[in-house]
Residue, then its C-alpha position, 0 to 999 in steps of 0.5 A: x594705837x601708837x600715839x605721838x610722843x609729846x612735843x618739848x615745851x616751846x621757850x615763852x620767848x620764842x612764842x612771844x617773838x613769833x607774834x612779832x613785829x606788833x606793829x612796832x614797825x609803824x614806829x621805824x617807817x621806811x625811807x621810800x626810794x624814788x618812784x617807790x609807793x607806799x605798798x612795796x616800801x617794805x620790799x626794799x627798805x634802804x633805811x628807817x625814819x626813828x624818832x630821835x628821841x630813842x637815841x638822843x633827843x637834843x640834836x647836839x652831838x650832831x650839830x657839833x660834828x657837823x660845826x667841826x667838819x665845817x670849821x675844818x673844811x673852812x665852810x664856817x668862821x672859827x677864829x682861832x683859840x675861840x670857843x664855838x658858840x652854841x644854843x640849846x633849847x631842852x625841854x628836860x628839867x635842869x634838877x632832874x637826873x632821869x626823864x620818863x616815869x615809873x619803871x620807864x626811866x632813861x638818863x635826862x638828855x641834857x646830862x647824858x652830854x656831860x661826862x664828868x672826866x670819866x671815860x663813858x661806855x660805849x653803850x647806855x639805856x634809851x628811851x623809856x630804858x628799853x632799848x640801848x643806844x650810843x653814848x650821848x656823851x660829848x663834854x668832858x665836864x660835869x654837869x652845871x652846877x644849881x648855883x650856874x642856873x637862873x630863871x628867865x621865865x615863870x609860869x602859873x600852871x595845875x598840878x592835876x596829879x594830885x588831890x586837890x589840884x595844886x597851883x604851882x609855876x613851872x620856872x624855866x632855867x638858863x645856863x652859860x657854860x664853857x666846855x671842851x669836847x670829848x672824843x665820840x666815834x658814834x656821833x663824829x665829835x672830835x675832842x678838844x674843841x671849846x664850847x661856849x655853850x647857852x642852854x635854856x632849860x624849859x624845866x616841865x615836870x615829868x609828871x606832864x607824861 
């Protein structure tokens, strides 16, 4: 009996891609075109809703481009030689320099603005340090100084991850800078724009995850 010669091994990756997508497109939901139902929203799918938080998760760079288009276009008042002026509400920690826990980790949002003068790369870890996403970076200084940061807000809180429970307040942190922008083709933002910059740090614990 002439038995079948056995097959080559198939590459771990290529059985783990078979199982794809797990459904991790829940996660990407299509856009739904007009009069399209739900059922055949995968049939034609024109673009994907993405929780921003995977590329960038302070909404800035693009508020940004979208203040220079409209100085430039005169849909909004931009006196001459000053700054523009801008409120940020992070919900990162001013003292941290990652967000996520254990292995899971991505540069904290709020200081991926900052270029600190050198030339950023085009391409950066996201969230969770799983997927790479574009540069974030919109300012050519460096991250504000501890000394730049003052508390506006206390509160008591537990610390469940620790035995026994400890009673530690959460202090809030703002921060006035003024900036200059730097040139970033993926979100739209033109260089040499100055920016007065308020930005109030909630400053939660990463252990809240």
């Amino acid at each position: 009996v002439e038995r079948e010669a056995p097959r080559p091994a198939e590459p771990v990756i290529a059985r783990i891609a078979s199982c794809f997508p797990f459904g991790l497109q829940s996660l990407a939901p299509p856009l739904l075109r007009a009069k399209q139902s739900v059922a055949a929203s995968e049939e034609d799918v024109p673009f994907r809703y993405l929780d921003g938080g995977y590329a960038e998760n302070t909404a800035l760079p693009l508020t940004l481009a979208k203040m220079q288009r409209d100085c430039g276009a005169g849909a909004m008042r931009c006196p001459t030689g000053e700054p523009l002026d801008v409120v940020l509400v992070n919900d990162g920690n001013s003292n941290g320099d990652s967000d996520g826990f254990g292995p899971f980790k991505s540069p904290d949002p709020l200081r991926a603005l900052f270029s600190a003068g050198e030339p950023p790369a085009d391409w950066v870890r996201g969230m969770f340090g799983l997927p790479s996403v574009p540069n974030p970076a919109v300012f050519a200084e460096a991250f504000p100084a501890a000394s730049a940061w003052r508390p506006y807000c206390s509160v008591p809180t537990t610390r469940i991850d620790v035995w026994p429970h400890e009673q530690r307040n959460i202090t809030s942190h703002v921060a006035e800078v003024l900036l200059t922008t730097i040139e970033n083709r993926y979100y739209g933002v033109a260089a040499g724009s100055k920016i007065r910059l308020l930005v109030f740090s909630l400053d939660i614990p990463g252990v809240i995850w």
